[in-house]
PyMOL Python script that loads the backbone (N, CA, C, O; Angstrom):
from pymol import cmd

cmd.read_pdbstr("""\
ATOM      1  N   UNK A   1       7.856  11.460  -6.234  1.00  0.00           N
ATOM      2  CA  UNK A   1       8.192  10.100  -6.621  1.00  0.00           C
ATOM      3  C   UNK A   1       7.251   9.651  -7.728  1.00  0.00           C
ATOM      4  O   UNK A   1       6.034   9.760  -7.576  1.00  0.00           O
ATOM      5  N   UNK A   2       7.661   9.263  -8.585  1.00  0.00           N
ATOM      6  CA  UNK A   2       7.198   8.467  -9.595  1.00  0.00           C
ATOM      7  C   UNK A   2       6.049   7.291  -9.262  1.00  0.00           C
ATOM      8  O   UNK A   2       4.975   7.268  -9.863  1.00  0.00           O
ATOM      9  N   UNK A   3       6.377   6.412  -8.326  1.00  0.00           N
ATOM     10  CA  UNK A   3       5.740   5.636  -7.945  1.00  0.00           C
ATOM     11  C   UNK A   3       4.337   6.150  -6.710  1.00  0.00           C
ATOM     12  O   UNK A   3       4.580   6.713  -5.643  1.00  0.00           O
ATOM     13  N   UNK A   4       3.304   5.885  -7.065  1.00  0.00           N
ATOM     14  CA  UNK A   4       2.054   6.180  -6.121  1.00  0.00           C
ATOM     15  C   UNK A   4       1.681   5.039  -5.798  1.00  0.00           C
ATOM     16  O   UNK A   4       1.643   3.987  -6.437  1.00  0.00           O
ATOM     17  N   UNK A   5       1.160   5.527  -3.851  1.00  0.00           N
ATOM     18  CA  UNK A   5       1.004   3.842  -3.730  1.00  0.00           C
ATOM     19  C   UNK A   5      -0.774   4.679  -3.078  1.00  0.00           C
ATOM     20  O   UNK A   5      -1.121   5.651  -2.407  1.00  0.00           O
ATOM     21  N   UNK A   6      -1.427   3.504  -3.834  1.00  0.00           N
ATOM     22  CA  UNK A   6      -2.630   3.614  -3.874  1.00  0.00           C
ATOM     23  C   UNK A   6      -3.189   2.948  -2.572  1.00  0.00           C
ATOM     24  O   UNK A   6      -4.389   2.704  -2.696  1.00  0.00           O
ATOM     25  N   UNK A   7      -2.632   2.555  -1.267  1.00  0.00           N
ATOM     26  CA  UNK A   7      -3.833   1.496  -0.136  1.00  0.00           C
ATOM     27  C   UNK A   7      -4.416   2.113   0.483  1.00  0.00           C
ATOM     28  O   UNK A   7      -5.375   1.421   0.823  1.00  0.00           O
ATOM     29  N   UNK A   8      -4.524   3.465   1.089  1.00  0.00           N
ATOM     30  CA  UNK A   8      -5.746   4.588   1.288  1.00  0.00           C
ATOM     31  C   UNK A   8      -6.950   3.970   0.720  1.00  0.00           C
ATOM     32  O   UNK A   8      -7.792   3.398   1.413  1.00  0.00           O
ATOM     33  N   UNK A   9      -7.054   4.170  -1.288  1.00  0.00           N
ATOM     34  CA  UNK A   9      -8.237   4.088  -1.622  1.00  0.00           C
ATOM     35  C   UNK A   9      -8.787   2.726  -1.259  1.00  0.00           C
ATOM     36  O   UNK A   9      -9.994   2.489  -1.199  1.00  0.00           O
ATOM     37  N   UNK A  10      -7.615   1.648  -0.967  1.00  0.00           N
ATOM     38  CA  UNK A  10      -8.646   0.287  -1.507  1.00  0.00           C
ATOM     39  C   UNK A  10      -9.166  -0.121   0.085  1.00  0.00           C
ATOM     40  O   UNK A  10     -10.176  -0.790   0.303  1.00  0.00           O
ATOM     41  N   UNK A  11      -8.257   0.427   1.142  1.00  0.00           N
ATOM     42  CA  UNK A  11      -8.671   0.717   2.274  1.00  0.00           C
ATOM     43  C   UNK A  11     -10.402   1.332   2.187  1.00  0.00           C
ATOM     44  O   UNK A  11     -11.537   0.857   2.196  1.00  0.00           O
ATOM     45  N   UNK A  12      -9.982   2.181   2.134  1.00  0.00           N
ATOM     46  CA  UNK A  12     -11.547   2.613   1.810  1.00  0.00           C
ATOM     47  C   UNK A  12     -12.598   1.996   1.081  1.00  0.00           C
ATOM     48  O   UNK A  12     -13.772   1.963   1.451  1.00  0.00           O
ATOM     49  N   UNK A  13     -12.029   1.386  -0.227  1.00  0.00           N
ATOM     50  CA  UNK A  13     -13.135   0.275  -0.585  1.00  0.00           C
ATOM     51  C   UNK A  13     -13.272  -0.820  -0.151  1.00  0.00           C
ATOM     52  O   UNK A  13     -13.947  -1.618  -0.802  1.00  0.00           O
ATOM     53  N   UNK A  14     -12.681  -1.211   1.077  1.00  0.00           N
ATOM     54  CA  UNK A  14     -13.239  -2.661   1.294  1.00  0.00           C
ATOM     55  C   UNK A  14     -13.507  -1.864   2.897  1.00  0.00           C
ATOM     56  O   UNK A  14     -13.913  -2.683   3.721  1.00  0.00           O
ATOM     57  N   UNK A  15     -13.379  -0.689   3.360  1.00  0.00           N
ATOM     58  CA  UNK A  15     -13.996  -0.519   4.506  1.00  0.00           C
ATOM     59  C   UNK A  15     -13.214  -1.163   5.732  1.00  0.00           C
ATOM     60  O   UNK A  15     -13.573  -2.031   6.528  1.00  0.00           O
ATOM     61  N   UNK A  16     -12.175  -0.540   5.633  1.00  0.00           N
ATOM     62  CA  UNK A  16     -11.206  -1.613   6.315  1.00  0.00           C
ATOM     63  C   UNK A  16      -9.938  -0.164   7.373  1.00  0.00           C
ATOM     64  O   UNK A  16      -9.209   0.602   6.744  1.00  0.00           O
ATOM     65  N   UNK A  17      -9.987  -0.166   8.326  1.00  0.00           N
ATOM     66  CA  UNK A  17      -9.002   0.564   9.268  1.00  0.00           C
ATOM     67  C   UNK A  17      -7.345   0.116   8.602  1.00  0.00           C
ATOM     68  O   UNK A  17      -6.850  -0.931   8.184  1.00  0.00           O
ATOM     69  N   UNK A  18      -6.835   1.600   8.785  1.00  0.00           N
ATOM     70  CA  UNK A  18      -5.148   0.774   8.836  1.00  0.00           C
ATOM     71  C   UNK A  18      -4.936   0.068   9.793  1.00  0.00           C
ATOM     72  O   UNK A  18      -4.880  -1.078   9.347  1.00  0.00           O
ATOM     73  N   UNK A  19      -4.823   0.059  10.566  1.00  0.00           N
ATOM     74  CA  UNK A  19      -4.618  -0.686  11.894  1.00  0.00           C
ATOM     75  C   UNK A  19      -4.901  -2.784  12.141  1.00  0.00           C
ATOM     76  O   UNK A  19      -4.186  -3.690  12.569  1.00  0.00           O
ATOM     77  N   UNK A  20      -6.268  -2.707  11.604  1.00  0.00           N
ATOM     78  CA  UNK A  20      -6.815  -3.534  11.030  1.00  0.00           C
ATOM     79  C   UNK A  20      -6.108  -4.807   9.791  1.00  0.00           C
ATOM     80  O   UNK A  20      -6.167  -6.037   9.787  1.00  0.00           O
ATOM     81  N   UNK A  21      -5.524  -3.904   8.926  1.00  0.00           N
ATOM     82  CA  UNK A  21      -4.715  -4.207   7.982  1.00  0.00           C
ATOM     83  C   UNK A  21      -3.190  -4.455   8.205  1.00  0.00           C
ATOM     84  O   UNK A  21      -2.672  -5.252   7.421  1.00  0.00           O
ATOM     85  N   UNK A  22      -2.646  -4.069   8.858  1.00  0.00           N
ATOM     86  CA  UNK A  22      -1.563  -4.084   9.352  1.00  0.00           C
ATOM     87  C   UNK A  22      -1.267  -5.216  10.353  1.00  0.00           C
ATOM     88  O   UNK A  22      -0.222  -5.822  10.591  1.00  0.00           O
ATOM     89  N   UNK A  23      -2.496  -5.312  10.859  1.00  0.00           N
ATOM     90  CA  UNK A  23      -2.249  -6.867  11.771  1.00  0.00           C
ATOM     91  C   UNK A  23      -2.870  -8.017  10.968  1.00  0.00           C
ATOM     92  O   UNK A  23      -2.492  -9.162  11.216  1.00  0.00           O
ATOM     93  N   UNK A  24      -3.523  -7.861  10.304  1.00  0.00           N
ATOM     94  CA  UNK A  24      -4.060  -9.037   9.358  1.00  0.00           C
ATOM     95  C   UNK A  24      -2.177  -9.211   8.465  1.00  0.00           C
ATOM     96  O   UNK A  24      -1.782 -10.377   8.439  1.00  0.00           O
ATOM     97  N   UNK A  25      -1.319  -8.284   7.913  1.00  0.00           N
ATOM     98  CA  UNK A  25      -0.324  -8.790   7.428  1.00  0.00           C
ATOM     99  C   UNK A  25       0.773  -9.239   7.660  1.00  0.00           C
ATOM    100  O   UNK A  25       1.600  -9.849   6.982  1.00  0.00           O
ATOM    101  N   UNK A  26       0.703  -8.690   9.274  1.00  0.00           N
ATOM    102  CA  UNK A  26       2.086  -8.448  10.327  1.00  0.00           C
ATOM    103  C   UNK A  26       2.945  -7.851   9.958  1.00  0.00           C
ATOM    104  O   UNK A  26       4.012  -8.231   9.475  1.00  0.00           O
ATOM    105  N   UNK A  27       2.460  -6.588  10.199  1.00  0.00           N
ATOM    106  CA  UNK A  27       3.424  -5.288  10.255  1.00  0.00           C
ATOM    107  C   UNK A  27       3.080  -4.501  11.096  1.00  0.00           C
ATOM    108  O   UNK A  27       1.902  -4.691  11.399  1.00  0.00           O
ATOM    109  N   UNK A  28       3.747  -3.330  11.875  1.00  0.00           N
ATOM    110  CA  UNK A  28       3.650  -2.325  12.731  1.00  0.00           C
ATOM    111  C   UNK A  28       2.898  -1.320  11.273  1.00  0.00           C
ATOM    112  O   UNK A  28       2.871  -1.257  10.044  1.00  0.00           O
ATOM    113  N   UNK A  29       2.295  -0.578  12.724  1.00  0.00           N
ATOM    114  CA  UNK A  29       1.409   0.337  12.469  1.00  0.00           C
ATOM    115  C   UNK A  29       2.095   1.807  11.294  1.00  0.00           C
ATOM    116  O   UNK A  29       1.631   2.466  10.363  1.00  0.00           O
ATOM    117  N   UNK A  30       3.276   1.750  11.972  1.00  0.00           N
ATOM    118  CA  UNK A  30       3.921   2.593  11.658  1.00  0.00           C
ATOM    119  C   UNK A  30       5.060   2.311  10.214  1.00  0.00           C
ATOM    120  O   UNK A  30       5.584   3.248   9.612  1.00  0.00           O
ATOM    121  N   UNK A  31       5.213   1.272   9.963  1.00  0.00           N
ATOM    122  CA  UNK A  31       5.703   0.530   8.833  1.00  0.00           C
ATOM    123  C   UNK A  31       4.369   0.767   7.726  1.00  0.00           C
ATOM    124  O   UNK A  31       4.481   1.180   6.571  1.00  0.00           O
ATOM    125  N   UNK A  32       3.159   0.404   8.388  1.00  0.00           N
ATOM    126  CA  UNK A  32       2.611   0.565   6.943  1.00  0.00           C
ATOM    127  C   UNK A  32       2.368   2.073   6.628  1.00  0.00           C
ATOM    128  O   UNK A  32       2.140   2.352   5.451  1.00  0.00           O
ATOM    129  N   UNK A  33       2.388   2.935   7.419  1.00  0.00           N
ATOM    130  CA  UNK A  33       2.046   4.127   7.337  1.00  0.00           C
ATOM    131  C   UNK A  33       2.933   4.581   6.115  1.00  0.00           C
ATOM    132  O   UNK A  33       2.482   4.957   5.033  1.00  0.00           O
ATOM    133  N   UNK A  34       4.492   4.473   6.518  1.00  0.00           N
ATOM    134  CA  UNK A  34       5.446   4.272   5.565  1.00  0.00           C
ATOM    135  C   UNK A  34       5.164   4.336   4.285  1.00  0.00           C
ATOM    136  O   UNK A  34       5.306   5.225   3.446  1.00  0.00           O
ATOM    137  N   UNK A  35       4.693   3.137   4.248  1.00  0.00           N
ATOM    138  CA  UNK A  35       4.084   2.553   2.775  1.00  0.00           C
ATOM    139  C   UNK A  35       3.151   3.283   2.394  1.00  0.00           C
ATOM    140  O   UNK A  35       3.265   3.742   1.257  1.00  0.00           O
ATOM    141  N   UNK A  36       2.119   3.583   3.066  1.00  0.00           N
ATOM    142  CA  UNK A  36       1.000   4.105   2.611  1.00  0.00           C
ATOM    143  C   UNK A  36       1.010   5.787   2.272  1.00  0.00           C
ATOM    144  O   UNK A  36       0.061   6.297   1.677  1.00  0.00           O
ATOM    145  N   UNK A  37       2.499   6.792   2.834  1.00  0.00           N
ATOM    146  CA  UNK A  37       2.813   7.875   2.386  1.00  0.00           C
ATOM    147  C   UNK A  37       3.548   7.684   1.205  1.00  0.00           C
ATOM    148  O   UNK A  37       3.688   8.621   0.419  1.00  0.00           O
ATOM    149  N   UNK A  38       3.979   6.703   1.015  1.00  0.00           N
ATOM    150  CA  UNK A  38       4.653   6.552  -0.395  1.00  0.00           C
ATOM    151  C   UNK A  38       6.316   6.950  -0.182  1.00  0.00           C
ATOM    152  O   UNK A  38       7.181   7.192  -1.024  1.00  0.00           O
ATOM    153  N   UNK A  39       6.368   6.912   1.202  1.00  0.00           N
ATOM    154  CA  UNK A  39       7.801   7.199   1.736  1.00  0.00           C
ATOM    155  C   UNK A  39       9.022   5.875   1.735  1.00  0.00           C
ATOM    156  O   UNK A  39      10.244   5.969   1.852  1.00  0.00           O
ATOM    157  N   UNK A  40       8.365   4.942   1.599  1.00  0.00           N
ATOM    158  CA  UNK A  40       9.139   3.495   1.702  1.00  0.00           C
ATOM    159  C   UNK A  40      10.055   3.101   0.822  1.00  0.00           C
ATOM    160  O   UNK A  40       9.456   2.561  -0.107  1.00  0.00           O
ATOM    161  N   UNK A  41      11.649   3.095   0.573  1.00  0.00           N
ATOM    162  CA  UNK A  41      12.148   2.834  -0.675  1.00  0.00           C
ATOM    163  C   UNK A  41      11.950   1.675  -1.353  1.00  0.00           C
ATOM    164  O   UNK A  41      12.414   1.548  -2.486  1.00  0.00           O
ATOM    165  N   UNK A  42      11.381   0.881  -0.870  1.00  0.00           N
ATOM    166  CA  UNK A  42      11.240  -0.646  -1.106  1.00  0.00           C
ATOM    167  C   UNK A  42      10.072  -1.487  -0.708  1.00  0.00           C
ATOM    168  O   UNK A  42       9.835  -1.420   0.499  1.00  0.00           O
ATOM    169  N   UNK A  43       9.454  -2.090  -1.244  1.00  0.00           N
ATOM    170  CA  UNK A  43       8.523  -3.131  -0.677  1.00  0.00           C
ATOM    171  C   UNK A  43       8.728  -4.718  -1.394  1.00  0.00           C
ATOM    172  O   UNK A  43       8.786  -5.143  -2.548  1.00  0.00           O
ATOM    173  N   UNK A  44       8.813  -5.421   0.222  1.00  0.00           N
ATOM    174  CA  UNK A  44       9.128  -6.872  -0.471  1.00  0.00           C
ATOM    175  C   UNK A  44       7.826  -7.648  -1.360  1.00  0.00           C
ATOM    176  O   UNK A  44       6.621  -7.427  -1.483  1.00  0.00           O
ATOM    177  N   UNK A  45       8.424  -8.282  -1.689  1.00  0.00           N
ATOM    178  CA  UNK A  45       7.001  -9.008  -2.328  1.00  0.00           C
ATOM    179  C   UNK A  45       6.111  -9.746  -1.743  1.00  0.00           C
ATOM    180  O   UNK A  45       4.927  -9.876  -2.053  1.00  0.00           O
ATOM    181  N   UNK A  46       6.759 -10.288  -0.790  1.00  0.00           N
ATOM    182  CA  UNK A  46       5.804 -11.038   0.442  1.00  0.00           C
ATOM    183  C   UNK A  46       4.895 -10.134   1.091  1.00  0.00           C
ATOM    184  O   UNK A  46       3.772 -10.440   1.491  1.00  0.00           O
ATOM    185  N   UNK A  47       5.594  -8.676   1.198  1.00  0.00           N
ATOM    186  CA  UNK A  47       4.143  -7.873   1.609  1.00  0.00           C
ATOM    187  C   UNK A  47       3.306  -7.250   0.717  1.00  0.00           C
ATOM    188  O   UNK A  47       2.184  -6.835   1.007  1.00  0.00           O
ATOM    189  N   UNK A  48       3.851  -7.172  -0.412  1.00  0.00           N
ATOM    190  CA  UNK A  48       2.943  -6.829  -1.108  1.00  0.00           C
ATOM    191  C   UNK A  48       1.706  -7.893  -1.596  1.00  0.00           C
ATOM    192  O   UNK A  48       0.581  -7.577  -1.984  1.00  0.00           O
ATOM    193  N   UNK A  49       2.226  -9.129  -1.463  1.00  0.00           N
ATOM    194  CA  UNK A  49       1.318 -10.462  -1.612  1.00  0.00           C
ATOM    195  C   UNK A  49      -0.020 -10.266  -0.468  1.00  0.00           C
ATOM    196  O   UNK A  49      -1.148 -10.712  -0.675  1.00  0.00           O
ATOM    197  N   UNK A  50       0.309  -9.662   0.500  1.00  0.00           N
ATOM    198  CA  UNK A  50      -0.166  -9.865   2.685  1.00  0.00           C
ATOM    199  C   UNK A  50      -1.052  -9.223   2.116  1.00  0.00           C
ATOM    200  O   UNK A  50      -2.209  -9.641   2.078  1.00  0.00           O
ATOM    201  N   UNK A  51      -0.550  -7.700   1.381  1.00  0.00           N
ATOM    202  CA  UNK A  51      -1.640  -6.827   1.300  1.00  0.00           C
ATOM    203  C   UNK A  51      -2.440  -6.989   0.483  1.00  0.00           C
ATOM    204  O   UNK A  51      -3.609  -6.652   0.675  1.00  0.00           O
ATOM    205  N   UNK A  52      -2.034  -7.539  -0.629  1.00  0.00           N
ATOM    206  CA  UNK A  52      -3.457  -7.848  -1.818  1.00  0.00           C
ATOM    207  C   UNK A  52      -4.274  -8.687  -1.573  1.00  0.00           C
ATOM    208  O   UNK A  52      -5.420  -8.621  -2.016  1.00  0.00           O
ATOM    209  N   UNK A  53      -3.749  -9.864  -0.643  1.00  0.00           N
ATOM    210  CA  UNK A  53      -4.693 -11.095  -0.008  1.00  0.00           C
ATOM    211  C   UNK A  53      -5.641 -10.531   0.803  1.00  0.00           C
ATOM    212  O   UNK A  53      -6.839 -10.581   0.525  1.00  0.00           O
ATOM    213  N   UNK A  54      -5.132  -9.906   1.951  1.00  0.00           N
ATOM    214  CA  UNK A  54      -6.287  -9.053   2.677  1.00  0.00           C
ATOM    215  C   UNK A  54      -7.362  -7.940   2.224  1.00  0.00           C
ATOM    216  O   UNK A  54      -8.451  -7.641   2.713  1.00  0.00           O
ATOM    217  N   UNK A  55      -6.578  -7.377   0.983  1.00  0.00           N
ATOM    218  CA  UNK A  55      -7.850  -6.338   0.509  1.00  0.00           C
ATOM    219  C   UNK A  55      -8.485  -6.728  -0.825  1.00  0.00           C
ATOM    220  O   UNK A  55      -9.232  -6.013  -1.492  1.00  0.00           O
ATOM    221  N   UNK A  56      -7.988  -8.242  -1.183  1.00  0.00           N
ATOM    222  CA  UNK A  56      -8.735  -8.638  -2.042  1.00  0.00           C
ATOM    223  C   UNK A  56      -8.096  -7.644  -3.899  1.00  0.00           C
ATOM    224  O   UNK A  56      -8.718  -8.017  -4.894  1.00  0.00           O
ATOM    225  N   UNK A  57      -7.585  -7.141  -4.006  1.00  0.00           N
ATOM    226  CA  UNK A  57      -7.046  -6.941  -4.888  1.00  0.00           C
ATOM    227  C   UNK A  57      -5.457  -7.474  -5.342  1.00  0.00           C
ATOM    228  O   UNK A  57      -4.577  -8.132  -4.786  1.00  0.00           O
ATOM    229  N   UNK A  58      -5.637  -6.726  -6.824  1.00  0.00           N
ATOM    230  CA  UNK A  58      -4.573  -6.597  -7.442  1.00  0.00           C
ATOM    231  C   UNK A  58      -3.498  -6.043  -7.005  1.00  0.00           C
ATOM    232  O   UNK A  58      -3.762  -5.250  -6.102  1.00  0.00           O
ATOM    233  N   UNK A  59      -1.563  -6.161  -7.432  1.00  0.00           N
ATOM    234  CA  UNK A  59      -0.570  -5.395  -7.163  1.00  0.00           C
ATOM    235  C   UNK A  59      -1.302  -3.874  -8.055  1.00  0.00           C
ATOM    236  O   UNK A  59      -1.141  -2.733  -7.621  1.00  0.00           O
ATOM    237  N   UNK A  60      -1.921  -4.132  -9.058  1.00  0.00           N
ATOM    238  CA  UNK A  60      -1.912  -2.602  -9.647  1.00  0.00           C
ATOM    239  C   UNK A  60      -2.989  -1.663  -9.509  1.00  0.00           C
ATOM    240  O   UNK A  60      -3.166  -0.559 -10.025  1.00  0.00           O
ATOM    241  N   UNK A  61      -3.786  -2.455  -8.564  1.00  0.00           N
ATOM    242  CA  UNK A  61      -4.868  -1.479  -7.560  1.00  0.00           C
ATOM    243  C   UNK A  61      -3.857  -1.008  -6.456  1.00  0.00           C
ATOM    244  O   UNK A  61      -4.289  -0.026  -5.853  1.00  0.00           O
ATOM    245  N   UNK A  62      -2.788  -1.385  -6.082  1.00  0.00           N
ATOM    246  CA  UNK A  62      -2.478  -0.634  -5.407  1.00  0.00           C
ATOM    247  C   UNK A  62      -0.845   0.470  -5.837  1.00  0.00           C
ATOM    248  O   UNK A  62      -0.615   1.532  -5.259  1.00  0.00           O
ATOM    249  N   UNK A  63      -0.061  -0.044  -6.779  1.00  0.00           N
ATOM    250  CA  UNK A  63       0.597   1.355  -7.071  1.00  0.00           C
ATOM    251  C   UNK A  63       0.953   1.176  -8.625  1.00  0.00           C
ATOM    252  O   UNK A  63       1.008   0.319  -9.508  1.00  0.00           O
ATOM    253  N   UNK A  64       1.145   2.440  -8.405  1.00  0.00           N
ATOM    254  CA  UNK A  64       0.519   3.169  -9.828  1.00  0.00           C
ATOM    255  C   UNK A  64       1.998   3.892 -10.330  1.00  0.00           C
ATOM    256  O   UNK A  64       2.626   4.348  -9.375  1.00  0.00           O
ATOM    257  N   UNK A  65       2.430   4.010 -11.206  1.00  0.00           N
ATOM    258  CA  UNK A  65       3.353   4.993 -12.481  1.00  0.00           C
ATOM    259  C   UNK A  65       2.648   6.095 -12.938  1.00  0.00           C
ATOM    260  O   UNK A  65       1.706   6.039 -13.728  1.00  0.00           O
ATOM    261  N   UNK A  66       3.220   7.339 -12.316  1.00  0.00           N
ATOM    262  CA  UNK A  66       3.019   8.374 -12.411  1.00  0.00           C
ATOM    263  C   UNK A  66       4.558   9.184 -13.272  1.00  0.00           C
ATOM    264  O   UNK A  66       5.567   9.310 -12.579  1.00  0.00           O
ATOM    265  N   UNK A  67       4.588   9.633 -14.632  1.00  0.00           N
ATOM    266  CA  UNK A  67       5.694  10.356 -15.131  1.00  0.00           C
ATOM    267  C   UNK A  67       6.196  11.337 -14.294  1.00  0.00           C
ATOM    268  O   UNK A  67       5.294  11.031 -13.514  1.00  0.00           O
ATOM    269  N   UNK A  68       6.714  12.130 -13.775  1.00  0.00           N
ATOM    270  CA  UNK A  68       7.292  13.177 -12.878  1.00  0.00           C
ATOM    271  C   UNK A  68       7.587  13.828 -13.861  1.00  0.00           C
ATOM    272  O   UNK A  68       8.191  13.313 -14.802  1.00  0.00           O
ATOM    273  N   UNK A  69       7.083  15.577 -13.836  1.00  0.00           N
ATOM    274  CA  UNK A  69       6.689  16.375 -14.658  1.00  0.00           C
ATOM    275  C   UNK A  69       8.145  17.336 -13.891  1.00  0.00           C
ATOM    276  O   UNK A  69       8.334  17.910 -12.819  1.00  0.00           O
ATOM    277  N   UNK A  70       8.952  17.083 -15.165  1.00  0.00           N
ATOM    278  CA  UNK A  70      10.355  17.889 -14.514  1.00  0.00           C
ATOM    279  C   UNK A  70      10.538  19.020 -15.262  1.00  0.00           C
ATOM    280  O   UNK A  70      11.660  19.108 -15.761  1.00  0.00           O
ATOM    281  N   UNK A  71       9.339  20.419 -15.620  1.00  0.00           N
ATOM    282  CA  UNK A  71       9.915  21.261 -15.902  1.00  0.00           C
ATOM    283  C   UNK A  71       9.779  22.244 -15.277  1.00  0.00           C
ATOM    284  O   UNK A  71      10.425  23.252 -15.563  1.00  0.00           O
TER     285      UNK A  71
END
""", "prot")
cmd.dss("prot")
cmd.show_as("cartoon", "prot")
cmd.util.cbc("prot")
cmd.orient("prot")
């Protein structure tokens, strides 16, 4: 996928559990996991708002445009 979703790292920079994060936004554990494999076809904007409020960043600290190298 083209799209990389970066909340591993920022997880890690603010020192913060998934688990942790996931109830600070109200989501199941397993929903953000979703997200956080980069498996999710969609993310609303309201969670993407949950998550930048709680980890203190930007939408573009957390995903990223990657070209997909199709040869």
């Amino acid at each position: 996928m083209a799209i990389i979703v970066n909340i591993d790292v920022m997880l890690a920079k603010r020192k913060m559990q998934s688990g942790e994060l996931a109830d600070k936004i109200g989501i199941t554990a397993a929903n953000l996991s979703i997200l956080k494999t980069g498996k999710a076809k969609a993310v609303r904007f309201s969670t993407l708002e949950s998550i930048c409020k709680a980890l203190d960043c930007q939408p573009g600290d957390i995903l990223e445009y990657s070209e997909e190298n199709n040869s």
